[in-house]
Every structure is written in C-alpha cells, then in structure tokens.
N, CA, C and O atoms as CSV, one atom per row, in Angstrom:
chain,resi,resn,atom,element,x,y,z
A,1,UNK,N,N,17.192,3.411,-10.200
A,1,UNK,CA,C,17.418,3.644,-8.787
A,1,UNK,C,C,16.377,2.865,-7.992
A,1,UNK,O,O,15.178,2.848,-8.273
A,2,UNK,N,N,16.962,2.200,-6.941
A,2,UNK,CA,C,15.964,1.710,-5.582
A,2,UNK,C,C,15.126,1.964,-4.819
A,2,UNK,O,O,15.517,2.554,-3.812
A,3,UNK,N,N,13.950,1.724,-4.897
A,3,UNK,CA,C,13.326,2.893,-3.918
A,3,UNK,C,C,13.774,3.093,-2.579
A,3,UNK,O,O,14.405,2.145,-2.111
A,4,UNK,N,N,13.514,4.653,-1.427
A,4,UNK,CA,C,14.306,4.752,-0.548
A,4,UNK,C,C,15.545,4.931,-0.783
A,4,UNK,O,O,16.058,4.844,0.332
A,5,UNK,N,N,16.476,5.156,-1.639
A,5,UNK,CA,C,17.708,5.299,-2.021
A,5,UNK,C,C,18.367,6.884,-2.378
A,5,UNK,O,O,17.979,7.518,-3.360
A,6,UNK,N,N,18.964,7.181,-1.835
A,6,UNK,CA,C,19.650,8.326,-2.343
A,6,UNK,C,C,18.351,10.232,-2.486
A,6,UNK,O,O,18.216,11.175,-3.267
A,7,UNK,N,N,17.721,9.723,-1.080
A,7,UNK,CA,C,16.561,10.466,-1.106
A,7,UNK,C,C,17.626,11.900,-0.018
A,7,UNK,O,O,18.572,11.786,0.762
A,8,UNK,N,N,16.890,13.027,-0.488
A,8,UNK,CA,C,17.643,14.049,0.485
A,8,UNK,C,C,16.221,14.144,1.924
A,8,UNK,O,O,16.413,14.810,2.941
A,9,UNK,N,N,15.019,13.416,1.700
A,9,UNK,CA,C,14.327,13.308,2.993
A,9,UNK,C,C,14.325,12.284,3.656
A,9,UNK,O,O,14.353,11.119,3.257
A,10,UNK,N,N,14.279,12.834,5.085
A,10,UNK,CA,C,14.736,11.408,6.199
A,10,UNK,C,C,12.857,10.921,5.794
A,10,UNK,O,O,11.749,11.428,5.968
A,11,UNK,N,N,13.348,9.835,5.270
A,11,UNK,CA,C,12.149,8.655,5.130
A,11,UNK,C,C,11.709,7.926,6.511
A,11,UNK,O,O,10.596,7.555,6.887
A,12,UNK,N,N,13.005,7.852,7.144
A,12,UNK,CA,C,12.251,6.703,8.335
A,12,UNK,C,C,12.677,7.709,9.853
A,12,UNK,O,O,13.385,7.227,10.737
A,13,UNK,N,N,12.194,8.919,9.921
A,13,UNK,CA,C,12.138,9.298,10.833
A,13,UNK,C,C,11.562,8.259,12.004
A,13,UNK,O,O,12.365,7.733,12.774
A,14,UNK,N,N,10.097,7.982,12.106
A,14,UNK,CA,C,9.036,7.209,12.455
A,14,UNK,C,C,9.956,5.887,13.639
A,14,UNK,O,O,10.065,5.716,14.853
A,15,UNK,N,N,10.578,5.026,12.027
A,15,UNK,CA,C,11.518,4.244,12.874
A,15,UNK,C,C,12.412,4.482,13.921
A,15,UNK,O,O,12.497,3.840,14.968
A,16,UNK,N,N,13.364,5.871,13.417
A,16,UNK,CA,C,14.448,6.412,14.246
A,16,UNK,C,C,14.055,6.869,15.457
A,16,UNK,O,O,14.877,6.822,16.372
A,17,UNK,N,N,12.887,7.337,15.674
A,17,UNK,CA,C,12.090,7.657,16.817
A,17,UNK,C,C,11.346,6.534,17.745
A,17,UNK,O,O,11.252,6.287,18.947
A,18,UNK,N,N,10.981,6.118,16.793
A,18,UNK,CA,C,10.796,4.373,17.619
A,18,UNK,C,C,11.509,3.927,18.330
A,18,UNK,O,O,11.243,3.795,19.525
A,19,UNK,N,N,13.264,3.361,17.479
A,19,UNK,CA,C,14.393,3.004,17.686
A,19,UNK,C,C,14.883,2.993,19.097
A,19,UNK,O,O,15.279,2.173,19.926
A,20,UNK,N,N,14.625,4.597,18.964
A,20,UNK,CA,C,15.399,5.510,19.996
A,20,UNK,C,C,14.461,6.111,21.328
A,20,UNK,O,O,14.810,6.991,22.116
A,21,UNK,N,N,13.147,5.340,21.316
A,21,UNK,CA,C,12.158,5.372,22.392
A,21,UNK,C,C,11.507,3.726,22.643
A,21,UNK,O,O,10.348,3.434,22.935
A,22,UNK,N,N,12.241,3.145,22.502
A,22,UNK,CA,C,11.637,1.500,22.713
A,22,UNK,C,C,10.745,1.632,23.902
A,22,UNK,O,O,10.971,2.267,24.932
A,23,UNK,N,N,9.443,0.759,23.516
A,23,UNK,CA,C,8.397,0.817,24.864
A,23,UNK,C,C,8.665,0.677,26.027
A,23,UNK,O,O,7.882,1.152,26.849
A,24,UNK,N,N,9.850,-0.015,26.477
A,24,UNK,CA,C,10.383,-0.175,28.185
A,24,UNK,C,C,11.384,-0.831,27.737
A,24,UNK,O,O,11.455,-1.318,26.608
A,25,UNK,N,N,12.615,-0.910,28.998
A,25,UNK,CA,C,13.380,-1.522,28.997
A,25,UNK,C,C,13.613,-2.844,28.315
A,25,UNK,O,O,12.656,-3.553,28.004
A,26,UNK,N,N,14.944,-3.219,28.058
A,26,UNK,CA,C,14.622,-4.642,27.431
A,26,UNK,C,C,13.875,-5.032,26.350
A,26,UNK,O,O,13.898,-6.218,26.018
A,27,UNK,N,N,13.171,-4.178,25.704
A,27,UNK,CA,C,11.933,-4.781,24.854
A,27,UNK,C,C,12.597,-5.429,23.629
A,27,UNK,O,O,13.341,-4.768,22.904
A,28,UNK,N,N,12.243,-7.132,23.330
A,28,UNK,CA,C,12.695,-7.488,22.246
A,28,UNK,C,C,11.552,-8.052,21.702
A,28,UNK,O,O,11.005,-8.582,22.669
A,29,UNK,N,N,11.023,-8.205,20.938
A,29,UNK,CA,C,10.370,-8.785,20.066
A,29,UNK,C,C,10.674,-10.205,19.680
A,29,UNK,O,O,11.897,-10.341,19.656
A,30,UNK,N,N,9.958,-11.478,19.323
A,30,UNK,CA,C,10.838,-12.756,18.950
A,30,UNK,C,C,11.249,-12.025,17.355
A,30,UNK,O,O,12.441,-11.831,17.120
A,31,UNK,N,N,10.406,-11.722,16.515
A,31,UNK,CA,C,10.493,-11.156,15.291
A,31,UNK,C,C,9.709,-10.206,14.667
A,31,UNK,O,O,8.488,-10.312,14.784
A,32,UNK,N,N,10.273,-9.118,13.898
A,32,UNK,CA,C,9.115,-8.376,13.313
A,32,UNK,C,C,9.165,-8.237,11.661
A,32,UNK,O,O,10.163,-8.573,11.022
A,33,UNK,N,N,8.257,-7.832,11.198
A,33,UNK,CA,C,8.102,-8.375,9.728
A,33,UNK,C,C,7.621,-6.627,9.081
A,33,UNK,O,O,6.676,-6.043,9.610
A,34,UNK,N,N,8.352,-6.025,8.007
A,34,UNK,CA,C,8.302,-4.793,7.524
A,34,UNK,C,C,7.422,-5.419,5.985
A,34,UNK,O,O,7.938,-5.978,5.017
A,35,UNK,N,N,5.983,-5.085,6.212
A,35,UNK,CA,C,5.660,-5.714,5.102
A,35,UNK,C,C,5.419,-4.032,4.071
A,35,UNK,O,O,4.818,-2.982,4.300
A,36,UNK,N,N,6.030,-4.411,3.226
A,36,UNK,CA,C,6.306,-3.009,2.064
A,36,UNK,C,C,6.252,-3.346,0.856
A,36,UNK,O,O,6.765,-4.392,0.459
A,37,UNK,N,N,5.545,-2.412,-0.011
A,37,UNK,CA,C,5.093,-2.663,-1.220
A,37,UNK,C,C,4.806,-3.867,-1.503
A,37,UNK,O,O,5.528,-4.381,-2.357
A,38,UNK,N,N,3.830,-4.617,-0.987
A,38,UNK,CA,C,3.279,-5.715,-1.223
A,38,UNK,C,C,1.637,-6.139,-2.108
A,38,UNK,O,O,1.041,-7.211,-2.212
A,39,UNK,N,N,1.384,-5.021,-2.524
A,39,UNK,CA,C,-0.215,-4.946,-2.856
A,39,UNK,C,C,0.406,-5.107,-4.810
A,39,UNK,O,O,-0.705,-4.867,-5.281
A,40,UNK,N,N,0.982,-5.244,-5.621
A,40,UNK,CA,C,1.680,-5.161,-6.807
A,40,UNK,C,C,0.779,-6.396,-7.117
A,40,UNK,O,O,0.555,-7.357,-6.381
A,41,UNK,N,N,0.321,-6.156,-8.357
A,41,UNK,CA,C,-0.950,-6.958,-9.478
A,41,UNK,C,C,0.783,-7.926,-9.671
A,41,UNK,O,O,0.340,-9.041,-9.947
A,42,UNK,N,N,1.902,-8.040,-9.674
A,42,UNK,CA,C,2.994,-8.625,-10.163
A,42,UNK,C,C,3.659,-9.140,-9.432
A,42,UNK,O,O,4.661,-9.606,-9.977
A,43,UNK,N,N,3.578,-9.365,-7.994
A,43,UNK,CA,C,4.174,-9.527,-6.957
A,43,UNK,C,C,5.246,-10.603,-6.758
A,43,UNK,O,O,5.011,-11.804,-6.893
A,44,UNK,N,N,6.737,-9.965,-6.345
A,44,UNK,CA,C,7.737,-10.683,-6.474
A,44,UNK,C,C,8.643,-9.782,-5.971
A,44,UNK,O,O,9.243,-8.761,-6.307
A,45,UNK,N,N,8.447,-10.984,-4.483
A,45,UNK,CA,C,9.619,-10.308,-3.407
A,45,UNK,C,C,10.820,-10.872,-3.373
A,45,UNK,O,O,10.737,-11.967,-3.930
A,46,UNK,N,N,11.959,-10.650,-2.970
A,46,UNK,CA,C,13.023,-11.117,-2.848
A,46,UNK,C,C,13.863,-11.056,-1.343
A,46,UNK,O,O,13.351,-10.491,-0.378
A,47,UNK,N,N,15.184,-11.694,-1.268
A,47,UNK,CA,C,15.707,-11.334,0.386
A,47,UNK,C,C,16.464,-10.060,0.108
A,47,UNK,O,O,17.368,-9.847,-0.700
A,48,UNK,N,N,15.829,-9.210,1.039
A,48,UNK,CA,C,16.450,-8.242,1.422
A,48,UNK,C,C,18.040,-8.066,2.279
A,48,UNK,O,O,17.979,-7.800,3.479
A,49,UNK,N,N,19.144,-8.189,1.756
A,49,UNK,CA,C,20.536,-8.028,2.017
A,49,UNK,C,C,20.617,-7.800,3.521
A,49,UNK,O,O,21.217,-8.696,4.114
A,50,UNK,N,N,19.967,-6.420,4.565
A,50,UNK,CA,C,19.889,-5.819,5.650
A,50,UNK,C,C,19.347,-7.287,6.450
A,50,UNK,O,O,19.732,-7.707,7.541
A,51,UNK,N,N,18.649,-7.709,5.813
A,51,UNK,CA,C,17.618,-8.525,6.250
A,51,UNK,C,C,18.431,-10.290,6.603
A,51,UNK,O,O,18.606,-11.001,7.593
A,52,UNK,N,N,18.673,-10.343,5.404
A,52,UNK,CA,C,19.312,-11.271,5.729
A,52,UNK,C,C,20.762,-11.138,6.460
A,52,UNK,O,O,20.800,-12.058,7.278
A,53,UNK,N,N,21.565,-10.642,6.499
A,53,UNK,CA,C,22.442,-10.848,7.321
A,53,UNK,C,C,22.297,-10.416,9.187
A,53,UNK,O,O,22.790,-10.936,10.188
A,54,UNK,N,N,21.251,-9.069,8.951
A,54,UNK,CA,C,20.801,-9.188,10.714
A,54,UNK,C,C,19.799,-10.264,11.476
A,54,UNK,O,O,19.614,-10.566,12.655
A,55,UNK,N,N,19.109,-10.796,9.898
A,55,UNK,CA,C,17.851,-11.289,10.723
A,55,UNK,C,C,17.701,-12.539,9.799
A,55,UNK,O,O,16.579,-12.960,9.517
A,56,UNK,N,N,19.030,-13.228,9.252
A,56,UNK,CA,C,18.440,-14.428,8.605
A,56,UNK,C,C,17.254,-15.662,8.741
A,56,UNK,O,O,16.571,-16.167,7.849
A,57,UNK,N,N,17.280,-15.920,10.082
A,57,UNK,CA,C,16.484,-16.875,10.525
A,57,UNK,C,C,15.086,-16.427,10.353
A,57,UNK,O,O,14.254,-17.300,10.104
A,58,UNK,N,N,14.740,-15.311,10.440
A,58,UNK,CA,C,13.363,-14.471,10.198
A,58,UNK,C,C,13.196,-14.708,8.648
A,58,UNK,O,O,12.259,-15.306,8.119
A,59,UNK,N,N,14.272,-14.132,8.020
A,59,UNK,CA,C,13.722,-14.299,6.501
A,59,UNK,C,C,13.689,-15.595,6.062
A,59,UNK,O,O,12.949,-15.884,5.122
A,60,UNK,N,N,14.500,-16.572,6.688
A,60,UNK,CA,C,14.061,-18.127,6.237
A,60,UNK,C,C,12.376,-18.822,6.631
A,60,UNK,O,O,11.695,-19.650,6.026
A,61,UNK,N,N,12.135,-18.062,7.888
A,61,UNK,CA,C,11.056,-18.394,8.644
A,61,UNK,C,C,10.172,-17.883,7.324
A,61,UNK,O,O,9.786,-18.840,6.653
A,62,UNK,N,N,9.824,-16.759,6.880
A,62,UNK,CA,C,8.778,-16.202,6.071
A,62,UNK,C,C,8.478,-17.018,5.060
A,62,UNK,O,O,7.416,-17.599,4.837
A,63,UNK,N,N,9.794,-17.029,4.273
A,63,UNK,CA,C,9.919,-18.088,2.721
A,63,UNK,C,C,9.377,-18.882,2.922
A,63,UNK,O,O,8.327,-19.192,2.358
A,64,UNK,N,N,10.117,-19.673,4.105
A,64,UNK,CA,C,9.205,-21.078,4.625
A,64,UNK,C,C,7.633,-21.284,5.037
A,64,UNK,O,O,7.046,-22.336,4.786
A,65,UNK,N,N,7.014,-20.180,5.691
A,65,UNK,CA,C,5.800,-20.209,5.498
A,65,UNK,C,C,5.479,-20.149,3.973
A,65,UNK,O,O,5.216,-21.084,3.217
A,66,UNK,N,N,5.562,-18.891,3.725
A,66,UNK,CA,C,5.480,-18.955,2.115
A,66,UNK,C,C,5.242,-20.000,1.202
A,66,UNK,O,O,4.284,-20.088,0.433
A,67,UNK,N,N,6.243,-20.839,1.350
A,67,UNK,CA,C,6.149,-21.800,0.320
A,67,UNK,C,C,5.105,-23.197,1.105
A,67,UNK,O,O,4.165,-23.763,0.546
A,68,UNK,N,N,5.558,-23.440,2.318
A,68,UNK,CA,C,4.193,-24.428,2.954
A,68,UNK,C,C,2.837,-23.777,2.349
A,68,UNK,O,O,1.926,-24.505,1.956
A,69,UNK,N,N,2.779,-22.729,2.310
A,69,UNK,CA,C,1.035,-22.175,1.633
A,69,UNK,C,C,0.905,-21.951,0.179
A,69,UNK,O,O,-0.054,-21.386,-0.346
A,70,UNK,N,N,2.093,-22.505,-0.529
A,70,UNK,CA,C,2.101,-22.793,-1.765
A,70,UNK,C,C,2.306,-21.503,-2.721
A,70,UNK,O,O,1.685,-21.296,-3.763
A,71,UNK,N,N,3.276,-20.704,-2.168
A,71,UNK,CA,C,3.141,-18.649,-2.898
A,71,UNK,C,C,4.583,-18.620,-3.027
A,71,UNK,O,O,5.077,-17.498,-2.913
A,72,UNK,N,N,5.447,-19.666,-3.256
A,72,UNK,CA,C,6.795,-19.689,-3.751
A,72,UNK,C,C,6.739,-18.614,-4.670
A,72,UNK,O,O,7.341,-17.550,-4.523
A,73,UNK,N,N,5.791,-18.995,-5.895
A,73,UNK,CA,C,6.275,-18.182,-6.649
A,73,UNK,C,C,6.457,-16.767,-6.507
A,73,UNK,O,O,6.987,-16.150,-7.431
A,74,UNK,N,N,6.053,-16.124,-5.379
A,74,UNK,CA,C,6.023,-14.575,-5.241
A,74,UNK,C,C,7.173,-14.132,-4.418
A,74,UNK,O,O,7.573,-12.992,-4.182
A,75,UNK,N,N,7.588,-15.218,-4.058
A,75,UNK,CA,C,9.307,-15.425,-2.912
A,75,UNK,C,C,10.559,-15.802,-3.711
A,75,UNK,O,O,10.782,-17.005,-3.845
A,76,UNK,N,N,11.519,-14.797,-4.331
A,76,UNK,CA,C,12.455,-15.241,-4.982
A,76,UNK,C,C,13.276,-15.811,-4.096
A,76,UNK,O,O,13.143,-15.625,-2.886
A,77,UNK,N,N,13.897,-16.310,-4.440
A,77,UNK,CA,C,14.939,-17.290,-3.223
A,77,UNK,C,C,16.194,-16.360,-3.463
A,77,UNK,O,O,17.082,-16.102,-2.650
A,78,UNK,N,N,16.085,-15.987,-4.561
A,78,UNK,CA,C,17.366,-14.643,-4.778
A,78,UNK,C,C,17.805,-13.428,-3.543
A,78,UNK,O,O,17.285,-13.234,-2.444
A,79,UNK,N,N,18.625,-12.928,-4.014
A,79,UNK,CA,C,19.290,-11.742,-2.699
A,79,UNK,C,C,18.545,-10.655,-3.766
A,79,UNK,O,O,18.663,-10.900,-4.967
A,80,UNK,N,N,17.903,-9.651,-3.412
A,80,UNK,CA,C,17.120,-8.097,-3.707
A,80,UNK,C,C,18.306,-7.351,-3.471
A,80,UNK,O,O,18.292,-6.378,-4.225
A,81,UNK,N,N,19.029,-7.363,-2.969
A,81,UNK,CA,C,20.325,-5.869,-2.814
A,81,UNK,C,C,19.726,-5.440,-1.078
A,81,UNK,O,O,18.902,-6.026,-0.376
A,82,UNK,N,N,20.492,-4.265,-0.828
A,82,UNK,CA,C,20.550,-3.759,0.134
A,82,UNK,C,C,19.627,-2.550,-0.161
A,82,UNK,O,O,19.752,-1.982,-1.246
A,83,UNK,N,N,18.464,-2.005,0.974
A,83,UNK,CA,C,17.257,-1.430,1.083
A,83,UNK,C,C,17.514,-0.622,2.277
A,83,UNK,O,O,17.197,-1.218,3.306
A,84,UNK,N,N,17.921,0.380,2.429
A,84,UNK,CA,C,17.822,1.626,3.634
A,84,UNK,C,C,16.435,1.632,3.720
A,84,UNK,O,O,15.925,1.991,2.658
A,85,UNK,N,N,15.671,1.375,4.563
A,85,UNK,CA,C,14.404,1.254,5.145
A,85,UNK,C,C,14.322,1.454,6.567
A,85,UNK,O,O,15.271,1.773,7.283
A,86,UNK,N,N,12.731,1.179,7.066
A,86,UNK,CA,C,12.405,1.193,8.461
A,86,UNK,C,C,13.000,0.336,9.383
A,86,UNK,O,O,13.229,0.616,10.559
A,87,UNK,N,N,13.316,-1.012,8.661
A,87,UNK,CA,C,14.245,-1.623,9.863
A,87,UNK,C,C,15.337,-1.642,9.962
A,87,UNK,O,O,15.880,-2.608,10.497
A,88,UNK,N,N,16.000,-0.670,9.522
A,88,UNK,CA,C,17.428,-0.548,9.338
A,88,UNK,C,C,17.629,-0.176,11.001
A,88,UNK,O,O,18.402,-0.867,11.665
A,89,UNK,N,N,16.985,0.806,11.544
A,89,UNK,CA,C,17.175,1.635,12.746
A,89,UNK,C,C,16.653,0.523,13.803
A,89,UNK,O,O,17.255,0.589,14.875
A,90,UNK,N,N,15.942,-0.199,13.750
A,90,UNK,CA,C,15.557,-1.449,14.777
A,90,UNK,C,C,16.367,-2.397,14.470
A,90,UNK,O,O,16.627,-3.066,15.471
A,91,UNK,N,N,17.001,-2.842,13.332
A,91,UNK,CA,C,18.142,-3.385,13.624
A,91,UNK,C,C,18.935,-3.270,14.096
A,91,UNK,O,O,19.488,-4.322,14.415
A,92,UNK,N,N,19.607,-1.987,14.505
A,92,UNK,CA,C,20.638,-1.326,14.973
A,92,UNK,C,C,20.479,-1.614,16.501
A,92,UNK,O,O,21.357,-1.797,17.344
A,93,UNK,N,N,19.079,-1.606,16.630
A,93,UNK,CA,C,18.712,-1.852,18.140
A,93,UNK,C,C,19.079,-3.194,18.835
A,93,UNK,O,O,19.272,-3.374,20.038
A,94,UNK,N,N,19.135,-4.123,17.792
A,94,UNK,CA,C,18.802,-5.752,17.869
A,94,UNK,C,C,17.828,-6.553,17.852
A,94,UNK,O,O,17.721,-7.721,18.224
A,95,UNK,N,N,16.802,-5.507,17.178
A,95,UNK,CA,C,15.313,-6.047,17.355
A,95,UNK,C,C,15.372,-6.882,15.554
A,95,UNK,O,O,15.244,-6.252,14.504
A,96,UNK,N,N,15.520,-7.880,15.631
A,96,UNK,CA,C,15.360,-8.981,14.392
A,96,UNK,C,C,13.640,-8.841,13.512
A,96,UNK,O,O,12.498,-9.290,13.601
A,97,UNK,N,N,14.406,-7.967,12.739
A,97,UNK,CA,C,13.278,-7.392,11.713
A,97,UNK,C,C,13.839,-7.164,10.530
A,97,UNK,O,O,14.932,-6.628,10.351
A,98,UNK,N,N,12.891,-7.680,9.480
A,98,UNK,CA,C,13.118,-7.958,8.047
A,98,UNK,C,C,12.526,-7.252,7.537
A,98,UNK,O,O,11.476,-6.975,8.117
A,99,UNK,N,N,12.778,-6.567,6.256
A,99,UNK,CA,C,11.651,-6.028,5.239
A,99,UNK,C,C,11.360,-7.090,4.142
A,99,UNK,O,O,12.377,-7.733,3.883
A,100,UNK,N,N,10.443,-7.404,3.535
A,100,UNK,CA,C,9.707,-8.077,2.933
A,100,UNK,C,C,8.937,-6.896,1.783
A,100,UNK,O,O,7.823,-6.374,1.840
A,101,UNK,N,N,10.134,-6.739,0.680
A,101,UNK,CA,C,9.488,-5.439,-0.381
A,101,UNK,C,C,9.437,-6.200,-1.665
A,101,UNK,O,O,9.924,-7.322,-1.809
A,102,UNK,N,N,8.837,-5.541,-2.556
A,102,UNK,CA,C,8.452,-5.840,-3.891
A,102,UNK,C,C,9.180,-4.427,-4.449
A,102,UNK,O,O,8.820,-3.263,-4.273
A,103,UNK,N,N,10.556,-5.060,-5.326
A,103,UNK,CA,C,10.851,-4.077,-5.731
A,103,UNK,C,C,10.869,-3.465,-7.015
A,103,UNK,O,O,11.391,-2.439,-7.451
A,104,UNK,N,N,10.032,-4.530,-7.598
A,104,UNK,CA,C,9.875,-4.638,-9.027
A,104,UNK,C,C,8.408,-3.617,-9.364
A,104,UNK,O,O,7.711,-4.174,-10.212
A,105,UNK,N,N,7.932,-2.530,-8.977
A,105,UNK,CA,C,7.334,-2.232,-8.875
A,105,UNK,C,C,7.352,-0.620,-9.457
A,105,UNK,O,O,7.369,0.343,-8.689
A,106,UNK,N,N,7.346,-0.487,-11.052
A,106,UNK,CA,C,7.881,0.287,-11.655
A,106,UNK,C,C,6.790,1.922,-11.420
A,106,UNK,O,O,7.200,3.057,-11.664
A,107,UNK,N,N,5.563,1.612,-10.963
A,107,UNK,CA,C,5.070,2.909,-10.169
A,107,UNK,C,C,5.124,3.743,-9.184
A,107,UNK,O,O,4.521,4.803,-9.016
A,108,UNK,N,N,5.874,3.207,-8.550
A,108,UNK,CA,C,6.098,3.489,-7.233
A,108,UNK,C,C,6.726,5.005,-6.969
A,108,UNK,O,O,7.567,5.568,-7.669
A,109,UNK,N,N,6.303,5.339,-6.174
A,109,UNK,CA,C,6.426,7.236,-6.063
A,109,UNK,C,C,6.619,7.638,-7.362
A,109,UNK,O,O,7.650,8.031,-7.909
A,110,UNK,N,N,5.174,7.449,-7.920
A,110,UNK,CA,C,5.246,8.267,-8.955
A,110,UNK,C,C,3.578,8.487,-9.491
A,110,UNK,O,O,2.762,7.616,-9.189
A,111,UNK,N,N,3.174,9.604,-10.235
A,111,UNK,CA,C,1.727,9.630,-10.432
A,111,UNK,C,C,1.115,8.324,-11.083
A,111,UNK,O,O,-0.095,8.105,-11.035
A,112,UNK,N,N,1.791,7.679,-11.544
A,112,UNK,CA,C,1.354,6.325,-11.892
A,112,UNK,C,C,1.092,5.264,-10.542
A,112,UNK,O,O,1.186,4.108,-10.954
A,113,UNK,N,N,0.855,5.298,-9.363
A,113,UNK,CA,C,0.834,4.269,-8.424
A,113,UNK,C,C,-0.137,4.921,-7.995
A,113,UNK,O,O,-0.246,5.795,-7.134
A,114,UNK,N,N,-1.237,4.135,-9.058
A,114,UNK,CA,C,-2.607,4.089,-8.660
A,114,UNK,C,C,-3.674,3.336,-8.082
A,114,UNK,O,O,-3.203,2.223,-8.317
A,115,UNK,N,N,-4.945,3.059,-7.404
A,115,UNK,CA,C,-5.547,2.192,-6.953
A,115,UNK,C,C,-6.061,1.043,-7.861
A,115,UNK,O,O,-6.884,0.228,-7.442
A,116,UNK,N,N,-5.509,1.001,-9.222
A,116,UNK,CA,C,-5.628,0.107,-10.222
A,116,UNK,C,C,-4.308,-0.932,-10.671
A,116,UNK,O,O,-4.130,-1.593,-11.695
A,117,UNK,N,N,-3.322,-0.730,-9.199
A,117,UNK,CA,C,-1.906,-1.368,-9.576
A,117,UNK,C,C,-1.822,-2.334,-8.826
A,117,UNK,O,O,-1.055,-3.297,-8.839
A,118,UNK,N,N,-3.004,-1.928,-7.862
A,118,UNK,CA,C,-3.335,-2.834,-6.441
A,118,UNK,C,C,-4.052,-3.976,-6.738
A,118,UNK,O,O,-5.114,-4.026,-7.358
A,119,UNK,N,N,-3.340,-5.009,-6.205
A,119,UNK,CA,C,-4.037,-6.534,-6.282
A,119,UNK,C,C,-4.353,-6.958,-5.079
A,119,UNK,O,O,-3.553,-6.961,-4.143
A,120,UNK,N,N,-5.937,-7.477,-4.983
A,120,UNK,CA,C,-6.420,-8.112,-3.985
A,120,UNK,C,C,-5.841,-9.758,-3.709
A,120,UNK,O,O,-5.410,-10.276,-2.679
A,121,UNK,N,N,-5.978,-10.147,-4.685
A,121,UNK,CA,C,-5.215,-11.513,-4.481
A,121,UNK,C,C,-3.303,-11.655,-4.015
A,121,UNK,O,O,-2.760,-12.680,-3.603
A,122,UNK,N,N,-2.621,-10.282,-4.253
A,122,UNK,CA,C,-1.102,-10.078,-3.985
A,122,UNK,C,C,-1.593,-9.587,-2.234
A,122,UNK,O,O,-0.963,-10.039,-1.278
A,123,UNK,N,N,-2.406,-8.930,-2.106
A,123,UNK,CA,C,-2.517,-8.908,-0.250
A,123,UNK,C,C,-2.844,-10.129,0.098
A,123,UNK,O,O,-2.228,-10.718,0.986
A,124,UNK,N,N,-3.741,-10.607,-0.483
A,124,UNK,CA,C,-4.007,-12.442,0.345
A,124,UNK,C,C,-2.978,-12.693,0.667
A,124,UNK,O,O,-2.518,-12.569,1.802
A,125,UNK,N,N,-2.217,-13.256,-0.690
A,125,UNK,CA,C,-1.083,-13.760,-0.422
A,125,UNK,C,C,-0.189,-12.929,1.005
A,125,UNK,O,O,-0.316,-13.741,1.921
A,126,UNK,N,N,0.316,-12.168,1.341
A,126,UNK,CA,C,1.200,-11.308,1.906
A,126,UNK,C,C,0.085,-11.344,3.109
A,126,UNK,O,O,0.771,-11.718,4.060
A,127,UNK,N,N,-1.155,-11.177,3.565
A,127,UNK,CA,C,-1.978,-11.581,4.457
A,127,UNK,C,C,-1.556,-12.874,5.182
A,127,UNK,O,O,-1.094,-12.868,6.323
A,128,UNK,N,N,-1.756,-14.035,4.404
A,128,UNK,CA,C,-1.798,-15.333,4.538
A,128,UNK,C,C,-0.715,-15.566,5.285
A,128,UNK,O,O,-0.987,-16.162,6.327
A,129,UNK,N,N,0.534,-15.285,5.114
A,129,UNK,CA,C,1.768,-15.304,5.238
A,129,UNK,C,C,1.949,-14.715,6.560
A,129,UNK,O,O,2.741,-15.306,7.293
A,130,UNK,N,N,1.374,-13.666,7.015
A,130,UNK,CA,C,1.549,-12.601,7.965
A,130,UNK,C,C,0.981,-14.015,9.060
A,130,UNK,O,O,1.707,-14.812,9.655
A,131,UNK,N,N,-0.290,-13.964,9.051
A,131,UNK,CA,C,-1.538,-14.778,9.774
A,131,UNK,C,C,-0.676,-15.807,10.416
A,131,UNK,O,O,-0.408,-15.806,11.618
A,132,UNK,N,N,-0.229,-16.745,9.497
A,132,UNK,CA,C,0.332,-17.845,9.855
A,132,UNK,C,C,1.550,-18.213,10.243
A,132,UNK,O,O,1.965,-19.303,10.637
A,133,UNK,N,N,2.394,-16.578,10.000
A,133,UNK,CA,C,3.329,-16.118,11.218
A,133,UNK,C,C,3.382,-16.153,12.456
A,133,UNK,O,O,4.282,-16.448,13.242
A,134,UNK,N,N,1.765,-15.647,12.642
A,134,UNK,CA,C,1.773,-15.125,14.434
A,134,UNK,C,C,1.288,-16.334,14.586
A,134,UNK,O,O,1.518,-16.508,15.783
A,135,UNK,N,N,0.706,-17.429,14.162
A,135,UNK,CA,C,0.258,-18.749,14.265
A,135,UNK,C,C,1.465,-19.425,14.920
A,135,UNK,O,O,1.211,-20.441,15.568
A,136,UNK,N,N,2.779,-19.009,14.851
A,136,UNK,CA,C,3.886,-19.884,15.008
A,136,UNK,C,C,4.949,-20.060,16.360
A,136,UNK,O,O,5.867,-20.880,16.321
C-alpha cells in the first residue's frame, strides 16, 4: 500500500483548511512545491500522477533544475502513481502545486522511521533544488 492511501484519518485537514481560507482574494502563487519524504539515505523520487496532469509545467521545471545540478539520479523520469496528499485540495483551488515524494521508503509510518534513515546529503540534494527554484 501507498502511503496516505486508504487511511480512515483525514490526513490533510491543514490543506483543506488552507484550501478553503486562501490569504485574500485572488491569491495565486506562480508555483508551489510539496516537498515530502525527502530526507531517505535512498532517495528516489518520481512524477507524481496529481502532479503531473494539474501542474505539469511545475514538475518539468523541478526535474529540470534537478538535473542542471547534476541529482538526475534521485529524479525518476518515470510516473510514481497517483498520491492523495496536501496538494490535492490546492489543486482543486488552481493553485499549481506538485508533490515531490520518495515513495520508496519502506519505514515510513512505522516504528522503524528513525533518525538513522535520515540522510544529510538526500536534504542537500532536495535543498539545492528548492534554493534554485526561488532563484528562478
């Protein structure tokens, strides 16, 4: 199973409340970036399905940084499946936002996702990427 999937708790309250209280009128964002489970000693993200079809140009934009800073390898060029997440509900809004998850990440909500699964060099990367986003 996927993480976020088939959960009986509303996970993205947070968002839905967001969603549904945008800071003022009009508010669009050029793009926003859902960076999730990204700290993985194994790191290997893929396109998120939601993602790409509301917000393709965003997820091309990322890869493409991505790979200009030379971290292809942590960017599958592959489709990840479809992810009920936080930007599901800001999509809905029209606010062009991607999640960017690592789903290969076999600890995850579970007593095993410990501070020893965490890679400093998998945040650089996912740092780097962020940085030279808002650079753009």
């Amino acid at each position: 199973m996927k993480p976020h999937m088939d959960r009986e708790v509303d996970v993205l309250i947070g968002a839905k409340y967001f969603a549904d209280n945008l800071p003022e009128p009009g508010y669009m964002p050029l793009f926003a970036v859902l960076w999730d489970m990204i700290g993985d000693r194994d790191l290997m993200v893929g396109k998120e399905s939601h993602s790409v079809s509301k917000a393709g140009d965003v997820v091309e934009r990322v890869w493409r940084v991505a790979h200009d800073l030379g971290y292809s390898r942590h960017f599958n060029p592959g489709n990840a499946g479809y992810i009920s997440d936080d930007h599901v509900p800001l999509q809905a809004k029209g606010i062009p936002i991607i999640d960017v998850i690592d789903l290969e990440f076999p600890a995850h909500h579970t007593t095993e996702d410990t501070i020893d699964k965490v890679s400093a060099a998998s945040l650089k990367v996912m740092g780097d990427v962020a940085w030279e986003l808002l650079k753009l």
